[in-house]
N, C-alpha and C positions, 0 to 999 in steps of 0.2 A: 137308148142312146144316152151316153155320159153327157152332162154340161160340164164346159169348159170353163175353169176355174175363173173368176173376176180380181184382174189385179186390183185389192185397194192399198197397195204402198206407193206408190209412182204418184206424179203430177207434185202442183204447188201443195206448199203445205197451208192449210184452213187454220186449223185449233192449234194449240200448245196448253200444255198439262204442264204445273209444277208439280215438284216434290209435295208440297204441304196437300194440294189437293188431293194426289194420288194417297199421300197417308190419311186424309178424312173420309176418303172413299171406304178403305179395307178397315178403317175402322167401323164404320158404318155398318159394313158387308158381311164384319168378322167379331168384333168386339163388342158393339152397342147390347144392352139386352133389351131394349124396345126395337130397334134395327133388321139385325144380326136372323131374329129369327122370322123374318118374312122374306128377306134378300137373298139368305142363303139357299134356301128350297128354290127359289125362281131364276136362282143362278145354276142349280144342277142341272134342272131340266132343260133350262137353255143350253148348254153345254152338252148335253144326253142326247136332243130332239134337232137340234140344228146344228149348221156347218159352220167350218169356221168363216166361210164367208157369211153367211146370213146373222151369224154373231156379231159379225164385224159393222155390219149392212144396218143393223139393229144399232148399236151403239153411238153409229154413227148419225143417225136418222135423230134419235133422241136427246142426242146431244144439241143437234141445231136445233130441234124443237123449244129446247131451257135454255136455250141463246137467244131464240126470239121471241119467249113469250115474258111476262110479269114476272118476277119471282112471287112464290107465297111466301106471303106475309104470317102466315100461321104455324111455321114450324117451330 
């Protein structure tokens, strides 16, 4: 038995992403050489191994998680 897709575009919108973010993200993800090579491999497999909803499900979970917690102080 198929499960039926989960809308996550509908409802109020939660978060907002600027520009600058999104470009420190792909730098991070893509550019950094301390970064780049731990993000990139754990972004394929996510990508390979999950849906796009559980991508989605994941991103989004993690997000509220670094919204609600401390930031580290040690980066």
């Amino acid at each position: 038995m198929a499960l039926k897709p989960i809308d996550l575009t509908g409802g109020k919108s939660v978060y907002c992403f600027n520009e600058s973010q999104i470009a420190s993200a792909y730098q991070l993800a893509f550019e950094s050489k301390d970064t780049a090579p731990k993000l990139q491999p754990e972004l394929e497999r996510l990508e390979t191994d999950f849906s796009r909803n559980e991508r989605a499900a994941l991103a989004f979970v993690i997000i509220d998680r670094l919204l609600r917690t401390p930031a580290d102080t040690t980066e």
